[in-house]
C-alpha positions as CSV (number, residue, x, y, z in Angstrom):
1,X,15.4,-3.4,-11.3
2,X,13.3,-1.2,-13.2
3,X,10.7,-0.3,-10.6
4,X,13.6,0.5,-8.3
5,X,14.7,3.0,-10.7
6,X,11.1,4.5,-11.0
7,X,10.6,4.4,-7.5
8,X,13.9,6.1,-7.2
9,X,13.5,8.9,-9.8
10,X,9.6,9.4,-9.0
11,X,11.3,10.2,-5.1
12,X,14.1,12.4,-6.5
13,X,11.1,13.9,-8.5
14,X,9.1,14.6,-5.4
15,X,11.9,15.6,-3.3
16,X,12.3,18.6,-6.4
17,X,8.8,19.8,-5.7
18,X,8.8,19.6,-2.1
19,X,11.5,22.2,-1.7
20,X,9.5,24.5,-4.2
21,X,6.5,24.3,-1.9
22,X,7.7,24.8,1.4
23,X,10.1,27.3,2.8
24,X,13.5,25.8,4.3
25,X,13.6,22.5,2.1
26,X,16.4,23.0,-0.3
27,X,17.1,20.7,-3.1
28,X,19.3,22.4,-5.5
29,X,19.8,20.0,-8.4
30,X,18.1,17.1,-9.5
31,X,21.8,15.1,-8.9
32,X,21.0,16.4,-5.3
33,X,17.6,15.0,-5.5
34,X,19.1,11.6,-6.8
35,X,21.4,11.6,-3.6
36,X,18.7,12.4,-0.8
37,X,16.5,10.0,-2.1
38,X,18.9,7.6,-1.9
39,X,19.8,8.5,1.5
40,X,16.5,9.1,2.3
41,X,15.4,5.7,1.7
42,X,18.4,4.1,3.6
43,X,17.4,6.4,6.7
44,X,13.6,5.1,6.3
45,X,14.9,1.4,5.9
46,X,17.2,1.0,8.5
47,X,16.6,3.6,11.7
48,X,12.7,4.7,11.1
49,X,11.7,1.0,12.2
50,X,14.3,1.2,14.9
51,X,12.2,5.0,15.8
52,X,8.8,3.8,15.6
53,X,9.8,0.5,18.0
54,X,11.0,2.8,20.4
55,X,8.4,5.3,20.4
56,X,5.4,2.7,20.0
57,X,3.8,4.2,23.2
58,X,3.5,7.5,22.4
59,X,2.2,6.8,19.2
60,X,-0.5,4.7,20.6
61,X,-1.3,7.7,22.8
62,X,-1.6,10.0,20.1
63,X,-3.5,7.9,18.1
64,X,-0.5,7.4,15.4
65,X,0.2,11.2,14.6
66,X,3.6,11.0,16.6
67,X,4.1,9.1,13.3
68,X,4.3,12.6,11.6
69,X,7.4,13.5,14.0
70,X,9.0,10.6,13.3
71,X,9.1,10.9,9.5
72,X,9.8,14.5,9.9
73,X,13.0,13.3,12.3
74,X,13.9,10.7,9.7
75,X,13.8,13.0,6.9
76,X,15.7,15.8,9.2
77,X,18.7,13.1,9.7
78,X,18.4,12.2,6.1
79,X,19.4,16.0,5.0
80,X,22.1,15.7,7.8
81,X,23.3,12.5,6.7
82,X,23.5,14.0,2.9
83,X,27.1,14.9,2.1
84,X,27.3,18.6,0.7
85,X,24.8,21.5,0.7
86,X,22.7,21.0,-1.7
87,X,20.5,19.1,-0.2
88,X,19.4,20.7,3.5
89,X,16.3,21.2,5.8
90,X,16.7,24.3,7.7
91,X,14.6,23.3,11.1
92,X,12.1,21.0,12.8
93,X,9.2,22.8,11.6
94,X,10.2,22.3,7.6
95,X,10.9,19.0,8.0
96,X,7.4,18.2,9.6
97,X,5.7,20.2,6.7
98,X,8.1,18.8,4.2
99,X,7.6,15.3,5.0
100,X,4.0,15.6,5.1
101,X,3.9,17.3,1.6
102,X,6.6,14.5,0.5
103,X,4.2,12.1,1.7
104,X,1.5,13.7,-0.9
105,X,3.9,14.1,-3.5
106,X,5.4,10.7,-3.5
107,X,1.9,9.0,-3.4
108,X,0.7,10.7,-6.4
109,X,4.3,10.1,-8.4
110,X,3.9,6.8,-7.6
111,X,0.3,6.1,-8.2
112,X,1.3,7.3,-12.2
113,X,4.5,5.1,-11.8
114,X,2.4,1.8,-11.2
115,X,0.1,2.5,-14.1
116,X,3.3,2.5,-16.3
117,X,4.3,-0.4,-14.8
């Protein structure tokens, strides 16, 4: 229980930083933050897996960096998914760059988070 409340405020805490680095990735409060995260890891649990079946080819093609698009289109139906404003990605192109920074983010959050644990 514990670690899924790290994991969950270390992704809240990334989500936070993301929108301060890149342009057209609002998160307005950290309640907003607590919210996508959420969201965002139902979206990556339950319809990425169905995304990367379906696109397995194209991925194999590119050498895995359609993988990119898809988290970019999972994060993009994440900030749809969200109810209310606060929480919004305003395009294709800051979703890509968001969820690559994310990515970045989220790895280093949770690098500290498993030395606390």
């Amino acid at each position: 229980m514990l670690h899924f409340l790290l994991t969950w405020l270390g992704t809240a805490v990334a989500l936070l930083i993301t929108a301060n680095i890149v342009p057209g990735f609002i998160v307005k409060t950290f309640v907003a933050a607590l919210v996508a995260a959420l969201v965002v890891g139902l979206v990556n649990a339950f319809i990425r897996p169905i995304l990367r079946i379906l696109t397995f080819p194209i991925t194999l093609l590119t050498f895995g960096l359609f993988t990119f698009v898809i988290n970019a289109l999972a994060l993009w139906l994440a900030s749809a998914l969200t109810p209310g404003s606060d929480f919004q990605i305003r395009g294709f192109l800051p979703a890509l760059l968001g969820s690559i920074v994310l990515a970045i983010v989220s790895s280093i959050i949770n690098y500290f988070l498993r030395v606390v644990d």
